[in-house]
C-alpha positions in Angstrom: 13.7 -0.6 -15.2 14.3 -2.3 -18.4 12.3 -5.3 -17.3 9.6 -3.0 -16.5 9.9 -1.6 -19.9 9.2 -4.7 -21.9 6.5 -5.8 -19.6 5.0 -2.9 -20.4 5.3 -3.1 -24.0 1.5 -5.0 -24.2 0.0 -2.0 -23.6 1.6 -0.5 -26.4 1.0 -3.5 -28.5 -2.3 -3.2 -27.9 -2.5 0.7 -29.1 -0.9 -0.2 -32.8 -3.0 -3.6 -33.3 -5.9 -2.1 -32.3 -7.1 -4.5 -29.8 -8.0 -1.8 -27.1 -10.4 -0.6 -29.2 -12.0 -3.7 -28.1 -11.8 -3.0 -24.5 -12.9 0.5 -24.8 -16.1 -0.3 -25.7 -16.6 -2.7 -22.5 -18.5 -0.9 -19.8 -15.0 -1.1 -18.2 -13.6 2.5 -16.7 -10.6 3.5 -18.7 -8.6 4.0 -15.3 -9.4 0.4 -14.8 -8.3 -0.7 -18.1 -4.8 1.2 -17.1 -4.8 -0.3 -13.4 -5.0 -4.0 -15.0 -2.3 -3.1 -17.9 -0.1 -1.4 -15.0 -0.8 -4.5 -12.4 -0.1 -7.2 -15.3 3.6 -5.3 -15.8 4.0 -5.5 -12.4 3.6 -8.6 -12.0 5.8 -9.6 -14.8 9.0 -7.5 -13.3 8.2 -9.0 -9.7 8.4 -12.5 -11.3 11.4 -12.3 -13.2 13.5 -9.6 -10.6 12.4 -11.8 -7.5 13.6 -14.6 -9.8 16.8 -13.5 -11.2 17.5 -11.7 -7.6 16.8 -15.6 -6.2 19.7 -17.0 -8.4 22.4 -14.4 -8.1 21.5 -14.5 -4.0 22.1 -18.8 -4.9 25.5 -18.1 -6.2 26.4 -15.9 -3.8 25.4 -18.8 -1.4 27.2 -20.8 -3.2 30.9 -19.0 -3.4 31.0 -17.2 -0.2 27.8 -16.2 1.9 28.2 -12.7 3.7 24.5 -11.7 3.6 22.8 -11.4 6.9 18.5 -12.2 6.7 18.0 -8.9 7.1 19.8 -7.9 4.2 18.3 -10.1 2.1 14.7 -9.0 3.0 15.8 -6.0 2.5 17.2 -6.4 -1.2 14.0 -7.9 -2.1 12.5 -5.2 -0.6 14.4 -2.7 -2.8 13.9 -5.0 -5.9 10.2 -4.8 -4.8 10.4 -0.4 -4.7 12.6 -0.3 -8.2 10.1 -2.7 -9.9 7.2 -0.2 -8.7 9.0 2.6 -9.8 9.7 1.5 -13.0 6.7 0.5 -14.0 5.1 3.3 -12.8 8.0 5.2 -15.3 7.1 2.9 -18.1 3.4 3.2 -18.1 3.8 7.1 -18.0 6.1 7.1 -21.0 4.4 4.1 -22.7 1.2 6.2 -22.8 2.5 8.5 -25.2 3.7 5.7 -27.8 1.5 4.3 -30.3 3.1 2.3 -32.8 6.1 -0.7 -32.9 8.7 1.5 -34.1 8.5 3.9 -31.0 8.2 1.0 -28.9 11.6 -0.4 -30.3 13.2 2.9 -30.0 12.4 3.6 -26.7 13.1 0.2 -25.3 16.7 0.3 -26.8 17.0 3.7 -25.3 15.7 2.6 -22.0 17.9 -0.2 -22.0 21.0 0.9 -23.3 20.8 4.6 -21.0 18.8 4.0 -17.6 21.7 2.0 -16.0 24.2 4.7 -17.0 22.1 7.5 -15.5 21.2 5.7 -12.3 24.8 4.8 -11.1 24.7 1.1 -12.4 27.0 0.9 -14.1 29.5 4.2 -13.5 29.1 6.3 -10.8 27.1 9.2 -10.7 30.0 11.2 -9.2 32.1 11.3 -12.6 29.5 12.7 -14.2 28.8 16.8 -14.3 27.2 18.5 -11.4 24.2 19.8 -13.4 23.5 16.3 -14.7 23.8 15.2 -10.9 21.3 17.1 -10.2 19.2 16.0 -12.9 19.3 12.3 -12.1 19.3 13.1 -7.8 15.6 13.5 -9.1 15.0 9.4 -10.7 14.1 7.4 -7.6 16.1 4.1 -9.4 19.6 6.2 -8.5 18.5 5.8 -4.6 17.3 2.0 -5.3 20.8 1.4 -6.6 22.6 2.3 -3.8 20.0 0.9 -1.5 20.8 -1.9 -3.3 24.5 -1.7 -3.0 24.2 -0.7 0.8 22.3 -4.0 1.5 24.4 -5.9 -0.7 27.9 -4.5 1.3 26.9 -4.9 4.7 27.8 -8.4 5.0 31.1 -7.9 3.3 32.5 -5.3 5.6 31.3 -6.9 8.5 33.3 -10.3 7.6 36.0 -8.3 6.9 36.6 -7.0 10.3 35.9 -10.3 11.8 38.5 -11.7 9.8 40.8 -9.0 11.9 41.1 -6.2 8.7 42.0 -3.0 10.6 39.4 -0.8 11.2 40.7 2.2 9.7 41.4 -0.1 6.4 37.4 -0.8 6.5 36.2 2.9 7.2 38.7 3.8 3.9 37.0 1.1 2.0 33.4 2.6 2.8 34.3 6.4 2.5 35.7 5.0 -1.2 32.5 3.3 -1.9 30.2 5.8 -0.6 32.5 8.4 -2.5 31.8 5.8 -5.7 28.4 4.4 -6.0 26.8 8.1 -4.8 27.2 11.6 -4.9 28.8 14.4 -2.4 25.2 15.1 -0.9 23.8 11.3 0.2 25.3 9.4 2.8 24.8 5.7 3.0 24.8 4.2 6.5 26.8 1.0 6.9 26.0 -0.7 10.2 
C-alpha cells in the first residue's frame, strides 16, 4: 500500500507544478491521462513488490525452504491483487490532493497507519468490534492473510513430517487463525 502510495505521488506532483496543465490541453481524453498515471504506479509497485518479494523468498531459500511452487505462485499472486488494490486506493485518494504538503501528510499517514489497520502488524482481533468491522471492508486485511496463509502452508506441513503431533499442529493453526484474523473468516490450511 505504501509503495502504491509514493508511486502515486507523480500524479500529485504534477497537480502542484502545473505540468498537467500541459497534458490537458493534448487532444488526450482525461480518463486516459488517469489510465497512464494509474498504469505508470502500477507498474512501479509490481517492480519493486515482485522485487523485494524475490529477495525475502531468496533468504527464505537460503535459511530453511518450506515453500511448496504453488505457494509461491500464489504469494506473487497475492502481491499482484494488493499492488492493484492499492493503487487503485491511492489514485482515488490522490485525486483529491493538490499540493506537496497534502502529499507529505497523507503519505506519512498511509505509511505509518495502513499496516496497523490491515492486520500487519497486530492483529485485527485486539482491536474493537466496531473497528473490525470497519476494516472487514479494506481488501489489503484479506491480502494479508492470504499472504500469511500461503506463507504457512509449507511450515505446518514440515512440521508434521518432522513427526510434531497432530493435535500440537491443529493448536498451532486455530492460534494463528485466532491471531492474524477475526472470529468471522476462516483460513484454509491444506
Amino acid at each position: 500500500m505504501t509503495v502504491a502510495f509514493c508511486a502515486n505521488f507523480l500524479s500529485v506532483q504534477d497537480k502542484a507544478n502545473g505540468a498537467v496543465k500541459d497534458l490537458k490541453i493534448s487532444p488526450v481524453n482525461s480518463s486516459l491521462l488517469s489510465m497512464s498515471y494509474y498504469i505508470a504506479a502500477l507498474v512501479s509497485t509490481l517492480t519493486i513488490c515482485f522485487a523485494a518479494t524475490g529477495i525475502c523468498l531468496a533468504y527464505v531459500a537460503f535459511v530453511g525452504w518450506y515453500i511448496s511452487a504453488v505457494d509461491v505462485i500464489l504469494l506473487f499472486l497475492d502481491v499482484l491483487l494488493l499492488a492493484l488494490f492499492g493503487t487503485a486506493l491511492s489514485s482515488i485518494i490522490n485525486l483529491f490532493l493538490s499540493t506537496q504538503g497534502q502529499i507529505s501528510a497523507v503519505g506519512t499517514i498511509i505509511s505509518a497507519g495502513y499496516g496497523f489497520i490491515c492486520g500487519a502488524y497486530m492483529p485485527i482481533s485486539s482491536f474493537g468490534s466496531g473497528l473490525q468491522k470497519v476494516l472487514s471492508f479494506l481488501p489489503g486485511t484479506y491480502g494479508t492473510a492470504l499472504v500469511r496463509n500461503h506463507a504457512m502452508q509449507g511450515v505446518l506441513s514440515e512440521m508434521n513430517k518432522q513427526g510434531i503431533p497432530i493435535d500440537v499442529i491443529e493448536e498451532i493453526k486455530m492460534l494463528w487463525t485466532a491471531i492474524c484474523i477475526f472470529s468471522d473468516i476462516k483460513l484454509k490450511f491444506r
